[in-house]
C-alpha positions in Angstrom: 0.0 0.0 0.0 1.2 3.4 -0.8 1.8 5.8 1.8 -0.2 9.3 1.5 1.1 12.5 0.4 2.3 14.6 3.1 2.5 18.2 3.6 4.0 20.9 5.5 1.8 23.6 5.6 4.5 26.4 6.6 6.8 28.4 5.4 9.1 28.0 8.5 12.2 26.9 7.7 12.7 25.4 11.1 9.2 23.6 11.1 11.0 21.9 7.7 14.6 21.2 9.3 12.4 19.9 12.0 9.5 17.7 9.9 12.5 16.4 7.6 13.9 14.5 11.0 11.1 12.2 10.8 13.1 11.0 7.0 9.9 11.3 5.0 9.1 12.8 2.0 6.8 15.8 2.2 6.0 18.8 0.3 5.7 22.4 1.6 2.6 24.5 0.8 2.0 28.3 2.3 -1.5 28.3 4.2 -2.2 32.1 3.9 -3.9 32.1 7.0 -4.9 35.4 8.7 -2.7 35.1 12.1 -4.8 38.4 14.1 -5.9 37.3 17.7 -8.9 36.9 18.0 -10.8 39.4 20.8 -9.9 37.9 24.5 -8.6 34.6 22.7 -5.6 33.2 25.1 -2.4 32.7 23.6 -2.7 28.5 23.7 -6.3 29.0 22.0 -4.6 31.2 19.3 -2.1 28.7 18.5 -4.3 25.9 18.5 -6.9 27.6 16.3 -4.3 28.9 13.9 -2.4 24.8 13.4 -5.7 24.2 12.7 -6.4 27.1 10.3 -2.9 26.4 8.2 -3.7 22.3 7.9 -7.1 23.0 6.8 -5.9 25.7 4.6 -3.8 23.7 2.5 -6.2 20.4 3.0 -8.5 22.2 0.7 -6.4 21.7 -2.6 -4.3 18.6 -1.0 -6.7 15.7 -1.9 -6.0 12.9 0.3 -2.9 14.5 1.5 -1.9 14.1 5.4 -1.2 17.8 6.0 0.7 19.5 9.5 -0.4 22.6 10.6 1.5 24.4 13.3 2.0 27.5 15.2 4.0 29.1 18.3 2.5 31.9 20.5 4.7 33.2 23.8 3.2 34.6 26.5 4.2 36.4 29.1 2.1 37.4 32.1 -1.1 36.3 30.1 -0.3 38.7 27.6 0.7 36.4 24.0 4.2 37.8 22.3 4.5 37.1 18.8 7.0 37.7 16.4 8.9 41.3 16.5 9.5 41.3 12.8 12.2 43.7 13.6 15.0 44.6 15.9 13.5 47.3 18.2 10.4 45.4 18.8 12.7 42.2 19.3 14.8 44.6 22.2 11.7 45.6 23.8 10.6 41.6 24.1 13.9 40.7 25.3 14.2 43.6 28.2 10.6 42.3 28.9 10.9 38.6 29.4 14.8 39.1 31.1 14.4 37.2 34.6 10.8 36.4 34.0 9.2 32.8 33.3 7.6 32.9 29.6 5.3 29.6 28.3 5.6 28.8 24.1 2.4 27.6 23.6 3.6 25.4 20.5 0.5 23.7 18.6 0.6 20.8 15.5 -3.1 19.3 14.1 -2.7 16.8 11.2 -5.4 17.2 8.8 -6.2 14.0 6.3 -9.8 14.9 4.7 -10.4 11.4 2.8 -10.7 9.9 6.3 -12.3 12.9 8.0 -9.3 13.2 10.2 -8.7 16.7 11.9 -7.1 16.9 15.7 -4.9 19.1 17.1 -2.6 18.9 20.0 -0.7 21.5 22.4 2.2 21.3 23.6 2.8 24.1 26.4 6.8 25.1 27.0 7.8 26.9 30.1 11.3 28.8 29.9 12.8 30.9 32.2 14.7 33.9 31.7 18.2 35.0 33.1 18.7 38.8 33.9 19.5 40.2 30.7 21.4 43.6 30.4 21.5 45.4 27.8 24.9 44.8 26.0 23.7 41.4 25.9 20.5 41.9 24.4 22.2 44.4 21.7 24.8 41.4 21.0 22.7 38.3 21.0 20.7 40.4 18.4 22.9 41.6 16.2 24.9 37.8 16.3 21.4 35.9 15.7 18.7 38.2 14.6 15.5 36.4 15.9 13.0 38.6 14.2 11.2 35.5 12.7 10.7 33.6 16.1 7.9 34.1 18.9 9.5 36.0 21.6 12.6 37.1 19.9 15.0 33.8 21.0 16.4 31.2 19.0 16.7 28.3 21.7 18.4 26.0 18.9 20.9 28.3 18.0 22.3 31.1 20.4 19.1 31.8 22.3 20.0 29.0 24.4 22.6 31.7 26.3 19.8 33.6 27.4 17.9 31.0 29.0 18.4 29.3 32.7 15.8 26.3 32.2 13.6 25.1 29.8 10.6 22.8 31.0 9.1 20.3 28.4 7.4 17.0 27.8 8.1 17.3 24.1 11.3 19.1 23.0 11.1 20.2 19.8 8.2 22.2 20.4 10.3 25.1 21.6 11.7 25.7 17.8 7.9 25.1 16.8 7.2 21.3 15.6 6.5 19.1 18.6 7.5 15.6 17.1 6.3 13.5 19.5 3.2 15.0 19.6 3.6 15.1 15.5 4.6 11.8 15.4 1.2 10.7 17.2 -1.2 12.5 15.1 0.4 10.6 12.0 0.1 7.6 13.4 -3.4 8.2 14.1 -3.8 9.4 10.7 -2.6 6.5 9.4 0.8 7.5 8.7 3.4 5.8 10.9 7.1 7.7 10.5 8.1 4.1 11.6 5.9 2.0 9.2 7.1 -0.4 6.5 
């Protein structure tokens, strides 16, 4: 039996570096979904909604395609943090989250329409802070220019020298795939990274 078509429905190019781990082939499809909050929506509803949104998104013109959706809010103090886009917004994020304790709310749903299969998961990750001054801010910036990543850190990369602890269950989910929580919904999908 053939195994479906899968698809990435991002444009991350960490979600891909992350996905292609798993050593099956899949195609990459921009979901053009809308990413505004919605009024008083939490930052772990907004990411779940939004996976959901970008699998569906591309389901549409996939066929019988297994499709990923996933997306990354931080929040801080029950306020969500998204992307700074650029480096004074990504200073500002930084000088707020030094010393505090900031949950990823990191979010993959696998969408397969021919068997009416649509579930997301969460997978909530808790990092703490150090003190950050700001010569250190400046130069962690300027060295790994996080404008692309919720909250302004690259934990795979340099980010990790801003950090004092990182809590998870699942831990890719910090650099925005959760595998094992990936890996699940495939396999209840009917498409098992470890199948013959």
């Amino acid at each position: 039996m053939t195994a479906p078509r899968l698809i990435l429905a991002s444009t991350s190019v960490y979600r891909r570096e992350l996905l292609a781990r798993l050593r099956l082939p899949f195609d990459v499809l921009s979901p053009g979904v809308d990413e505004t909050p919605l009024a008083g929506e939490s930052a772990a509803a907004l990411a779940l909604r939004l996976a959901l949104a970008k699998a569906n998104a591309a389901a549409a013109s996939a066929g019988d395609a297994v499709v990923i959706g996933s997306d990354q809010v931080a929040e801080l103090d029950g306020c969500a943090i998204g992307k700074p886009g650029s480096h004074v917004r990504a200073t500002e994020q930084l000088q707020q989250m030094s010393g505090q304790r900031v949950v990823f709310h990191t979010a993959v749903a696998v969408v397969r329409r021919d068997r009416g299969f649509e579930r997301a998961l969460l997978a909530p990750v808790t990092v703490v802070f150090r003190r950050l001054g700001a010569d250190e801010i400046e130069r962690y910036l300027r060295l790994d220019t996080p404008y692309d990543c919720a909250g302004s850190a690259k934990s795979e990369a340099l980010g990790v020298a801003l950090l004092e602890r990182i809590d998870s269950d699942d831990p890719t989910a910090l650099v925005g795939l959760p595998l094992i929580r990936a890996c699940a919904l495939l396999r209840e999908a009917g498409l098992d990274p470890l199948g013959a």
